[in-house]
PDB file of N, CA, C, O and CB in Angstrom:
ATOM      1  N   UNK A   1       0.841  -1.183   0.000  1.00  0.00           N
ATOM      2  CA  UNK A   1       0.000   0.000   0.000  1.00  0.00           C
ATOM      3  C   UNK A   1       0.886   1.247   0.000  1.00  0.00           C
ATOM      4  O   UNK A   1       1.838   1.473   0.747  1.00  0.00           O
ATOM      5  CB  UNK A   1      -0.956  -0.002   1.222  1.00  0.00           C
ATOM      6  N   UNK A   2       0.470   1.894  -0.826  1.00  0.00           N
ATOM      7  CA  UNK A   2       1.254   3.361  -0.972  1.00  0.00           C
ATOM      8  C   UNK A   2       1.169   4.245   0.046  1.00  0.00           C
ATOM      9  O   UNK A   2       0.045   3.889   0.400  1.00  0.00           O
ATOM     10  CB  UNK A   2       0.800   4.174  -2.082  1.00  0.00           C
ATOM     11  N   UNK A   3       1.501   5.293   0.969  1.00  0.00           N
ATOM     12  CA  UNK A   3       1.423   6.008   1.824  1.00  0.00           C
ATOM     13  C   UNK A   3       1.799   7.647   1.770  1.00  0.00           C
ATOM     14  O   UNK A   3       2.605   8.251   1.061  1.00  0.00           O
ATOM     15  CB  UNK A   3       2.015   5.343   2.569  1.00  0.00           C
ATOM     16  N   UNK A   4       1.126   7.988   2.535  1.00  0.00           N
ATOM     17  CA  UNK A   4       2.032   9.853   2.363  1.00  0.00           C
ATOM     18  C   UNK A   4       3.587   9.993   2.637  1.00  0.00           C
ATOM     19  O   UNK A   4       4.198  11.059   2.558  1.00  0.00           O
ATOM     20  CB  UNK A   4       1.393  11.138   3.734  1.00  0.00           C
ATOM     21  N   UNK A   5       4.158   8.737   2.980  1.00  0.00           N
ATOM     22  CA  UNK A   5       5.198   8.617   3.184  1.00  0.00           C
ATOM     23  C   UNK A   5       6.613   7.987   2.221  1.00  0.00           C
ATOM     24  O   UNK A   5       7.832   8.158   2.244  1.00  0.00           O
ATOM     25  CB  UNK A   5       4.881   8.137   4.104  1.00  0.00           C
ATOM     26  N   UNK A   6       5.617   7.168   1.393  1.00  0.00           N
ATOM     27  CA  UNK A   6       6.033   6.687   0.308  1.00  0.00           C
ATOM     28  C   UNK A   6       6.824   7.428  -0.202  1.00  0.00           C
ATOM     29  O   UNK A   6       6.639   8.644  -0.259  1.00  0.00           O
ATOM     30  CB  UNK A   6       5.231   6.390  -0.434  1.00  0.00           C
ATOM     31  N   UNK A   7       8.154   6.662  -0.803  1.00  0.00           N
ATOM     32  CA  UNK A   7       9.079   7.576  -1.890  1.00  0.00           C
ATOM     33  C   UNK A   7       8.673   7.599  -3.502  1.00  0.00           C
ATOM     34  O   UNK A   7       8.673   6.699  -4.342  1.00  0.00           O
ATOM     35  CB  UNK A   7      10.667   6.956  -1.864  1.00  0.00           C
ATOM     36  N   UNK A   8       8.378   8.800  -3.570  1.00  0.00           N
ATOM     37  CA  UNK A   8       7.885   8.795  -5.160  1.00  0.00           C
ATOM     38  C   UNK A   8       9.077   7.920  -6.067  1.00  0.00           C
ATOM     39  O   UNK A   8       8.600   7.029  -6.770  1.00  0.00           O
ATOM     40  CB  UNK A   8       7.768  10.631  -5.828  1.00  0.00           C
ATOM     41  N   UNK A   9      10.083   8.033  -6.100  1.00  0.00           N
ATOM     42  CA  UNK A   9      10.886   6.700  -6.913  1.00  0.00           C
ATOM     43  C   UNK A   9      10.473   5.264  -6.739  1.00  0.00           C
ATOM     44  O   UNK A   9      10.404   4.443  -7.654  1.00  0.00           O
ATOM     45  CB  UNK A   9      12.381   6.605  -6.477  1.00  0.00           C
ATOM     46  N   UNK A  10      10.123   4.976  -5.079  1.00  0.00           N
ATOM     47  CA  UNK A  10       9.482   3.609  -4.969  1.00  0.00           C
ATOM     48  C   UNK A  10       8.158   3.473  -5.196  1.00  0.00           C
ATOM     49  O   UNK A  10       7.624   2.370  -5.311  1.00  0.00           O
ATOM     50  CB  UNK A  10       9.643   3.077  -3.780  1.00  0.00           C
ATOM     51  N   UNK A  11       7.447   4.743  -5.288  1.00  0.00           N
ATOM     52  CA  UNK A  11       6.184   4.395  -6.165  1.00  0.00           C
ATOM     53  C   UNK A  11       6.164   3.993  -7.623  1.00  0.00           C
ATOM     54  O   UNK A  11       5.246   3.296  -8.056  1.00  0.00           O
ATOM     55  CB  UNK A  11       5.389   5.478  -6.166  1.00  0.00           C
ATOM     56  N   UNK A  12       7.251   4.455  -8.464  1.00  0.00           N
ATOM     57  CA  UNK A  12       7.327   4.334  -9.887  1.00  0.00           C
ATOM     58  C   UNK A  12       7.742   2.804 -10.120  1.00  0.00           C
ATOM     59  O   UNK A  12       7.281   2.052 -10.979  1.00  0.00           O
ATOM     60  CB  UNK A  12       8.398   5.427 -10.531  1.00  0.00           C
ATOM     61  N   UNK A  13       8.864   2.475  -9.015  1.00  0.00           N
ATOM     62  CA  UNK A  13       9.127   1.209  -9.215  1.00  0.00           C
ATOM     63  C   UNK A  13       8.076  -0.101  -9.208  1.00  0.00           C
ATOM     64  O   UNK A  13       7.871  -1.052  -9.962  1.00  0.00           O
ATOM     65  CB  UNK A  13      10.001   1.077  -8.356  1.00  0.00           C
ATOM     66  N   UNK A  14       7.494   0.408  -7.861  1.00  0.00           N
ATOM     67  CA  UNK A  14       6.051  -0.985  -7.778  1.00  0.00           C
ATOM     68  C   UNK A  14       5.136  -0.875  -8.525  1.00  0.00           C
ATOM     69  O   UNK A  14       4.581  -1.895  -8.934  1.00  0.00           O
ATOM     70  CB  UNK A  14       5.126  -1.164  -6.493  1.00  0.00           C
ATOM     71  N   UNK A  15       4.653   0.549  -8.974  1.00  0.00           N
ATOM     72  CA  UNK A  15       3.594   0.490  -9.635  1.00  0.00           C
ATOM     73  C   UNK A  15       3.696   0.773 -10.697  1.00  0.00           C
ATOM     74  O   UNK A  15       4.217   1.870 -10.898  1.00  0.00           O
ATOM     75  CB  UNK A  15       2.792   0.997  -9.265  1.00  0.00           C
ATOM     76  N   UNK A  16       3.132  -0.294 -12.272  1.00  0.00           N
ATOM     77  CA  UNK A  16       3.380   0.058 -13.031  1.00  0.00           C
ATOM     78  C   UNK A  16       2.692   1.399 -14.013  1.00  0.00           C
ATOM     79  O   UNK A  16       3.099   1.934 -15.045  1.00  0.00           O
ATOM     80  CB  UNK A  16       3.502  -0.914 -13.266  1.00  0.00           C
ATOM     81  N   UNK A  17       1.527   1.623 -13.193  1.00  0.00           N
ATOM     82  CA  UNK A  17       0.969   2.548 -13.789  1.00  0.00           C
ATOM     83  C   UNK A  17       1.255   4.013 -12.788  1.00  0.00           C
ATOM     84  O   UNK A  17       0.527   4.995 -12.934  1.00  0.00           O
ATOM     85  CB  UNK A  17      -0.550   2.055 -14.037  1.00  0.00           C
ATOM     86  N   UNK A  18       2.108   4.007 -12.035  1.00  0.00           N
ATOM     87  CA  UNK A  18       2.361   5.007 -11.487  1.00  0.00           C
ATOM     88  C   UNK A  18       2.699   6.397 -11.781  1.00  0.00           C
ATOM     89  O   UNK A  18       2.348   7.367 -11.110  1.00  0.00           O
ATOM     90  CB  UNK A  18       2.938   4.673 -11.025  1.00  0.00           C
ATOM     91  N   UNK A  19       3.427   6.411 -12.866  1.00  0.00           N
ATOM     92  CA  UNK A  19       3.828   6.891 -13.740  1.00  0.00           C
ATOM     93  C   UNK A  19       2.539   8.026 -14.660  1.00  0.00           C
ATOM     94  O   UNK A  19       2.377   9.246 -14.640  1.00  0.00           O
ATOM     95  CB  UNK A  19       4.432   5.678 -14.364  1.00  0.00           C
ATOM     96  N   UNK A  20       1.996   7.176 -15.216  1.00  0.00           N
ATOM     97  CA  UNK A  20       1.127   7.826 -16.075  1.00  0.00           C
ATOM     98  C   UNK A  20       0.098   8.899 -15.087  1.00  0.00           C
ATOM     99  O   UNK A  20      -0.180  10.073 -15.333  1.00  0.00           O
ATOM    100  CB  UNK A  20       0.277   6.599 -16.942  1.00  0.00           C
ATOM    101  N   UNK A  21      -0.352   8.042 -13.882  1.00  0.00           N
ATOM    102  CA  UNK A  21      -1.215   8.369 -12.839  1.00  0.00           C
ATOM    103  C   UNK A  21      -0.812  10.004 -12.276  1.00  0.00           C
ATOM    104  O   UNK A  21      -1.606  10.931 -12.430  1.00  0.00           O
ATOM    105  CB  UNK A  21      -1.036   7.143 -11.652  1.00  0.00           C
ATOM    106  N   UNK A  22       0.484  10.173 -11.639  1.00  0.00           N
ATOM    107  CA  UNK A  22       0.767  11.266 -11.518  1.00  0.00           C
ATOM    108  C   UNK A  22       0.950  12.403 -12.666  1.00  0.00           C
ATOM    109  O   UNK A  22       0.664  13.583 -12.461  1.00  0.00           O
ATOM    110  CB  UNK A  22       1.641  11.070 -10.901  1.00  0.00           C
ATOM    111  N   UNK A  23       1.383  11.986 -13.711  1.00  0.00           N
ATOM    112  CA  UNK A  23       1.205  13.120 -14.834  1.00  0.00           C
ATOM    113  C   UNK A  23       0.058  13.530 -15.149  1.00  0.00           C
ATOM    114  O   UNK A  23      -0.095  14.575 -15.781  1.00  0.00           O
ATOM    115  CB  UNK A  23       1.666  12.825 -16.017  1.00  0.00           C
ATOM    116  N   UNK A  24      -1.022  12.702 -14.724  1.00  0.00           N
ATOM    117  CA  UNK A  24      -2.571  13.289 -15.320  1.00  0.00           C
ATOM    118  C   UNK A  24      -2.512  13.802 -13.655  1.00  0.00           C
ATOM    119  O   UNK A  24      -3.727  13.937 -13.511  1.00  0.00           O
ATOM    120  CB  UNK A  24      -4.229  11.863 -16.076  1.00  0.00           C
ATOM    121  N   UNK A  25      -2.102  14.067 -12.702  1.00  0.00           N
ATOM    122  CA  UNK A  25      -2.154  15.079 -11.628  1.00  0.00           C
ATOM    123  C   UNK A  25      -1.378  16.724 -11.875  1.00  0.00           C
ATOM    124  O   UNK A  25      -1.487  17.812 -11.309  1.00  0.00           O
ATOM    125  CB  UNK A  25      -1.428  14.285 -10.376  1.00  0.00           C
ATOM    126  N   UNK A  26      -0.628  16.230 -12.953  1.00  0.00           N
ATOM    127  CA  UNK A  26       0.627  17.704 -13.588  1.00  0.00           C
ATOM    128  C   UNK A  26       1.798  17.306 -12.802  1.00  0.00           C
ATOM    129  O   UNK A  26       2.710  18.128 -12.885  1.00  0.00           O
ATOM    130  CB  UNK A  26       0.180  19.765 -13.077  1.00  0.00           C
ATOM    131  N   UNK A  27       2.074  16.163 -11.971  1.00  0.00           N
ATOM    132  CA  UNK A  27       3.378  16.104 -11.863  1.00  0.00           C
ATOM    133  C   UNK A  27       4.283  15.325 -12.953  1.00  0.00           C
ATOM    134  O   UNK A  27       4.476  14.114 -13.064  1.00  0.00           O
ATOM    135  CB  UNK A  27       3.541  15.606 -10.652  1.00  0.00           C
ATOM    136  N   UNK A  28       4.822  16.501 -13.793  1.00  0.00           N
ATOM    137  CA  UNK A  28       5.469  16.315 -15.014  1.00  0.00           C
ATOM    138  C   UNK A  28       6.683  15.775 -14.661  1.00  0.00           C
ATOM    139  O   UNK A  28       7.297  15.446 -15.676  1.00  0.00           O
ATOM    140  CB  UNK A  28       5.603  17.499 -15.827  1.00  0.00           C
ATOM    141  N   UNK A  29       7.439  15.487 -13.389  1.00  0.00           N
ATOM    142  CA  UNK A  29       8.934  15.812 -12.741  1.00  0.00           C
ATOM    143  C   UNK A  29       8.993  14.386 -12.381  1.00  0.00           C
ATOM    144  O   UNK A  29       9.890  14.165 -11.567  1.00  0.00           O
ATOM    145  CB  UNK A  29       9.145  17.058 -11.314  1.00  0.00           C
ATOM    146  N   UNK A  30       8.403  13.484 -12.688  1.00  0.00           N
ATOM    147  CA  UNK A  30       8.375  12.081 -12.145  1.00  0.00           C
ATOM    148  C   UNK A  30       9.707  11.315 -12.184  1.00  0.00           C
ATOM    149  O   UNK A  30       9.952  10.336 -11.479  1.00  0.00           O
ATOM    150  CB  UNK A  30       7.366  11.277 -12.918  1.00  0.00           C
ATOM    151  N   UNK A  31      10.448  11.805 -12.982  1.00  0.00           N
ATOM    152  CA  UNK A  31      11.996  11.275 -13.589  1.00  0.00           C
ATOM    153  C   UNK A  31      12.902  12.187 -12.868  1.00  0.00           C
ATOM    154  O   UNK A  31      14.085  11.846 -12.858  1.00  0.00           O
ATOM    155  CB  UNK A  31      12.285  11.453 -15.427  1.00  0.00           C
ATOM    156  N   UNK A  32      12.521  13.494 -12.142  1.00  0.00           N
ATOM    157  CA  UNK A  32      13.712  13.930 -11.872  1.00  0.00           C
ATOM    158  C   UNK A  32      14.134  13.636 -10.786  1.00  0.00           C
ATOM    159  O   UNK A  32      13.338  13.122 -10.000  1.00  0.00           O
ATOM    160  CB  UNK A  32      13.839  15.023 -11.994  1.00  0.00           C
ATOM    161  N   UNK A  33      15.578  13.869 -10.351  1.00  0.00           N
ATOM    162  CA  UNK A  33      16.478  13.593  -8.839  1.00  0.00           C
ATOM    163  C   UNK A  33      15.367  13.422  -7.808  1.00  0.00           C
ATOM    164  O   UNK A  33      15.042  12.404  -7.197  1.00  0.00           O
ATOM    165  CB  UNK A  33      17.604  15.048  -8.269  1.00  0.00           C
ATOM    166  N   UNK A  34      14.824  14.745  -7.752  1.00  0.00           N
ATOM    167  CA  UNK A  34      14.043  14.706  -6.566  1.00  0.00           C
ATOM    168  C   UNK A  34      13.469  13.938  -5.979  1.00  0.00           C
ATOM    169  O   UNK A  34      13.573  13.759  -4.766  1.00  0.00           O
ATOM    170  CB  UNK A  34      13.393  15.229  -6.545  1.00  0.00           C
ATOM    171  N   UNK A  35      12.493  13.121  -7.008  1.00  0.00           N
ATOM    172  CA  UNK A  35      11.566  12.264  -6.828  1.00  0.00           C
ATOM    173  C   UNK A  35      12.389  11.112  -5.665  1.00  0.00           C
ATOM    174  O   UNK A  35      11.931  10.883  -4.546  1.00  0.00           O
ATOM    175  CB  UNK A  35      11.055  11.686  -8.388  1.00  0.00           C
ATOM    176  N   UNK A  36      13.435  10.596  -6.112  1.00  0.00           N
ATOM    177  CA  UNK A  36      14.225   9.688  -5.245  1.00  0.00           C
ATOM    178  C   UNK A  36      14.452   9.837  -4.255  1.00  0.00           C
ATOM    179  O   UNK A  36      15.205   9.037  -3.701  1.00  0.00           O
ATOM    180  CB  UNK A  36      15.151   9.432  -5.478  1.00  0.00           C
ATOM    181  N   UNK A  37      13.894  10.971  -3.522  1.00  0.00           N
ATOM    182  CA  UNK A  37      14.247  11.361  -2.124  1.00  0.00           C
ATOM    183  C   UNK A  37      12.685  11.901  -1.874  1.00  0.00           C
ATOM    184  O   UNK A  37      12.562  11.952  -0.650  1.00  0.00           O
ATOM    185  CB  UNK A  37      15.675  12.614  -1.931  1.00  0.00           C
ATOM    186  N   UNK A  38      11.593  12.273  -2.428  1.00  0.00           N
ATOM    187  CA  UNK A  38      10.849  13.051  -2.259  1.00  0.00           C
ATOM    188  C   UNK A  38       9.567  12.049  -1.672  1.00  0.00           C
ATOM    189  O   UNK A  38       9.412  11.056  -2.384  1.00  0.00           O
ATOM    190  CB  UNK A  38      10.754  13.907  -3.497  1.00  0.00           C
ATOM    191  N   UNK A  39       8.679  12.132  -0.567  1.00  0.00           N
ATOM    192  CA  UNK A  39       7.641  11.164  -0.321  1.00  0.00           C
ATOM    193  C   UNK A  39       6.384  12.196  -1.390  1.00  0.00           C
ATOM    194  O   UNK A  39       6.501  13.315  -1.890  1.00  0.00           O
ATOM    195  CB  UNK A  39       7.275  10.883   1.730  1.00  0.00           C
ATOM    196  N   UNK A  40       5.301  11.249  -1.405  1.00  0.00           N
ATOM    197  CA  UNK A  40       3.811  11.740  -2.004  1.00  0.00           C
ATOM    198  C   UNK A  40       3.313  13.055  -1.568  1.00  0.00           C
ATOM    199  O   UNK A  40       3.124  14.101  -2.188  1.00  0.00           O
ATOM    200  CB  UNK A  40       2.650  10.757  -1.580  1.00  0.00           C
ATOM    201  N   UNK A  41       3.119  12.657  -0.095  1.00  0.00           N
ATOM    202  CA  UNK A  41       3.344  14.132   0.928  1.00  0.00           C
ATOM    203  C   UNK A  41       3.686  15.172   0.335  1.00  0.00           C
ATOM    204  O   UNK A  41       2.967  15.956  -0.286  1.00  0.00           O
ATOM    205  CB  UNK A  41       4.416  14.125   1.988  1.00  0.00           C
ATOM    206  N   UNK A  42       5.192  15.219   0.573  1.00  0.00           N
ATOM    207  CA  UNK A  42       5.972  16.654   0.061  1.00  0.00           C
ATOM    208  C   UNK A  42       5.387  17.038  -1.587  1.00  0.00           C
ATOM    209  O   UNK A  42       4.934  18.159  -1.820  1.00  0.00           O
ATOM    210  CB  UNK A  42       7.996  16.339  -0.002  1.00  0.00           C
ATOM    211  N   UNK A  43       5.443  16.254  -2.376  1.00  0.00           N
ATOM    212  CA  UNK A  43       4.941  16.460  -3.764  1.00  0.00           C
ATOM    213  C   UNK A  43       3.614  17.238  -3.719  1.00  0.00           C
ATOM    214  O   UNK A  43       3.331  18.422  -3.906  1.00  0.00           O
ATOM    215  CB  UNK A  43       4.739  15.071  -4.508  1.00  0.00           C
ATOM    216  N   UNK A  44       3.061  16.382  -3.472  1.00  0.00           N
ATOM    217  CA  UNK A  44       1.588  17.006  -3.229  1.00  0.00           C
ATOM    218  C   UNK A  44       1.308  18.201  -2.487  1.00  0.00           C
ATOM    219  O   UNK A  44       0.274  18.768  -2.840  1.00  0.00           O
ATOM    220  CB  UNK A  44       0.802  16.116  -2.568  1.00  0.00           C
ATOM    221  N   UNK A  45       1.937  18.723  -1.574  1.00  0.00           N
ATOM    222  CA  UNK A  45       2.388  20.033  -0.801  1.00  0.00           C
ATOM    223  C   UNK A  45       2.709  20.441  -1.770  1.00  0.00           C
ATOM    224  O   UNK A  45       1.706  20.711  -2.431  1.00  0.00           O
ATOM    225  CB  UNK A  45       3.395  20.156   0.299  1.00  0.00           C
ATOM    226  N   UNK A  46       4.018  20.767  -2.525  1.00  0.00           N
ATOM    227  CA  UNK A  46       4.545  21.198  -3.528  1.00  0.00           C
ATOM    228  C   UNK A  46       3.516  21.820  -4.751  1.00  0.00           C
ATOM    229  O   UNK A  46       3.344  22.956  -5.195  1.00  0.00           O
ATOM    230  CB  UNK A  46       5.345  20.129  -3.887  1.00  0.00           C
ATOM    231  N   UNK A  47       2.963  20.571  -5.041  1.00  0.00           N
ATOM    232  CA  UNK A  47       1.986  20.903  -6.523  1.00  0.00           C
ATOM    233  C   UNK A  47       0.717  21.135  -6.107  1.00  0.00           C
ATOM    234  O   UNK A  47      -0.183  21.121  -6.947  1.00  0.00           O
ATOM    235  CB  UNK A  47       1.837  19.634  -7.704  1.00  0.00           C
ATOM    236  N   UNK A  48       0.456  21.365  -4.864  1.00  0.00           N
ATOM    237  CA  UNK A  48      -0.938  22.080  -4.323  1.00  0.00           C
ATOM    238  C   UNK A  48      -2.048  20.900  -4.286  1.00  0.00           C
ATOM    239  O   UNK A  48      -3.163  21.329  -3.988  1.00  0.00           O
ATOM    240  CB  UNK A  48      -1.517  23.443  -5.457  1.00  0.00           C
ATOM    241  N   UNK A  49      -1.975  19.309  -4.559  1.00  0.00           N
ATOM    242  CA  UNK A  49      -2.367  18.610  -5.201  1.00  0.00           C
ATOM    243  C   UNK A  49      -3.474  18.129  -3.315  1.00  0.00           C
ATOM    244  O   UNK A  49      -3.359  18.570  -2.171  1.00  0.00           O
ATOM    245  CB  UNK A  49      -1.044  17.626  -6.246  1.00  0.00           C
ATOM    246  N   UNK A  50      -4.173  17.340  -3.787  1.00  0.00           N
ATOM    247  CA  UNK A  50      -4.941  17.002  -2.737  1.00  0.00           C
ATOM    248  C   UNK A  50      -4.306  15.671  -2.233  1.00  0.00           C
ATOM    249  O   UNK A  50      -3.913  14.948  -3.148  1.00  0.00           O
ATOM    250  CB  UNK A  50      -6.435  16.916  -3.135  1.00  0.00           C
ATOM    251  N   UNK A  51      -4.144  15.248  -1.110  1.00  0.00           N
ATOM    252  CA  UNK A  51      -3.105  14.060  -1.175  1.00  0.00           C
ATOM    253  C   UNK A  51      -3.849  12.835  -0.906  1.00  0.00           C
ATOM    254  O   UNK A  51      -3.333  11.767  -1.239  1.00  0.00           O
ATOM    255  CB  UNK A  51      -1.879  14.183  -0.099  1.00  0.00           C
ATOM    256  N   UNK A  52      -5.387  12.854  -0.157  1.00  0.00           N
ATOM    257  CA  UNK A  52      -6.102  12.077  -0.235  1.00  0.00           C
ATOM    258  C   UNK A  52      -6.300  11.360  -1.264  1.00  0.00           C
ATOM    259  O   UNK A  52      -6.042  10.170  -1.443  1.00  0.00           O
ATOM    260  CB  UNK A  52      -6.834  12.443   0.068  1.00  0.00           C
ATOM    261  N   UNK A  53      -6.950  12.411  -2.204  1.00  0.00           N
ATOM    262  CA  UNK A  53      -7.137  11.600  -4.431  1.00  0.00           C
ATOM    263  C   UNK A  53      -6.135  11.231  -4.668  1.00  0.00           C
ATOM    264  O   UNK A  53      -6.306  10.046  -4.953  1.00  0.00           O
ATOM    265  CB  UNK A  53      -7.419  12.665  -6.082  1.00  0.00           C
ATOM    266  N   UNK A  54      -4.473  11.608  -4.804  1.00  0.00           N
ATOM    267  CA  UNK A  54      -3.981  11.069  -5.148  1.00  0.00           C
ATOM    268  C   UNK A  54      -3.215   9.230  -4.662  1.00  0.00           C
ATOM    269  O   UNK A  54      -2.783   8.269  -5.300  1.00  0.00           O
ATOM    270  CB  UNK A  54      -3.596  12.051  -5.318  1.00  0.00           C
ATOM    271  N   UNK A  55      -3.394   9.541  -3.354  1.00  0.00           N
ATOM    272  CA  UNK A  55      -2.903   8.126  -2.474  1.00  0.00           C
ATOM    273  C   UNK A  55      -4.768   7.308  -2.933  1.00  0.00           C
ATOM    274  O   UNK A  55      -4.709   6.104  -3.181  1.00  0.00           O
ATOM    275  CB  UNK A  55      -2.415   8.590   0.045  1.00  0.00           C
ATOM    276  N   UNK A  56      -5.561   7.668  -2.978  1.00  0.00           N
ATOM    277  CA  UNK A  56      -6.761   6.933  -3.716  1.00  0.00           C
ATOM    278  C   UNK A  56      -6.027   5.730  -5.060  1.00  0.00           C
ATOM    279  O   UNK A  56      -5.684   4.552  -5.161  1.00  0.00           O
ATOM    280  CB  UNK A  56      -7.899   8.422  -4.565  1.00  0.00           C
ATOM    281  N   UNK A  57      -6.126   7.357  -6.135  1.00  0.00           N
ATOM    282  CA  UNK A  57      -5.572   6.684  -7.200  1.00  0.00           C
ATOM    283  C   UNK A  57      -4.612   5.567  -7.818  1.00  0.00           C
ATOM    284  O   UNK A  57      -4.674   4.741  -8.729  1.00  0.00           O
ATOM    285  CB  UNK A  57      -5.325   7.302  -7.486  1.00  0.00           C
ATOM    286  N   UNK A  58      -3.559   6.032  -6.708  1.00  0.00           N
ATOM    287  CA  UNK A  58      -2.295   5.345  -6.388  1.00  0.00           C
ATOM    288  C   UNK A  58      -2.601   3.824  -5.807  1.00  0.00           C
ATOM    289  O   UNK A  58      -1.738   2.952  -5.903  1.00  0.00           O
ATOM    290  CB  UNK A  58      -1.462   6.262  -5.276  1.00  0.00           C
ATOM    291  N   UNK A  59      -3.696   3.604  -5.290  1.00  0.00           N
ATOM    292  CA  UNK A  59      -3.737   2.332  -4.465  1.00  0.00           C
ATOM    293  C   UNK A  59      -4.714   1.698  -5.356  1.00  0.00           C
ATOM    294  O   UNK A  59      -5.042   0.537  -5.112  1.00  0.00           O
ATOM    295  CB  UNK A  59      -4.196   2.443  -2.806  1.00  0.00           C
ATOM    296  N   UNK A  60      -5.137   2.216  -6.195  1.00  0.00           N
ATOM    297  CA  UNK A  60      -6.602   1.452  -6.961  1.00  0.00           C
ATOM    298  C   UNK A  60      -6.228   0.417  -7.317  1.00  0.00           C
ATOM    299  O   UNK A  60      -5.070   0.488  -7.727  1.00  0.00           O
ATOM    300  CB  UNK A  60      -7.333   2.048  -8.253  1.00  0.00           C
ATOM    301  N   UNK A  61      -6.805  -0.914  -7.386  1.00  0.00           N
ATOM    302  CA  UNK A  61      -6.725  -1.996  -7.952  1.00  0.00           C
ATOM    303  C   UNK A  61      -7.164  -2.619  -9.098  1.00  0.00           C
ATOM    304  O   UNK A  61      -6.849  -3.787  -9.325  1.00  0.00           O
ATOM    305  CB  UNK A  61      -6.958  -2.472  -7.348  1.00  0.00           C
TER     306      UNK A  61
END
């Protein structure tokens, strides 16, 4: 299960649709440095994003 704590690099890794999921949020930056250090949390702070919908999305089955 994904968390607000989650590292956005280890989200890209487990999930294969992870990727696509956050770009239809506008996080265009999914590849950069940051991400490898950065949890969902901070991102979502960052991009103003709601962090509830996105940890939703993120966990859908």
């Amino acid at each position: 299960m994904i968390t607000k704590d989650t590292i956005i690099g280890d989200v890209i890794k487990e999930n294969e649709n992870a990727v696509g999921i956050l770009m239809s949020f506008g996080m265009g930056c999914v590849g950069c440095p940051s991400s490898q250090m950065e949890t969902i949390e901070q991102a979502c702070s960052i991009h103003g994003l709601d962090l509830e919908e996105v940890l939703a999305k993120l966990n859908e089955k």
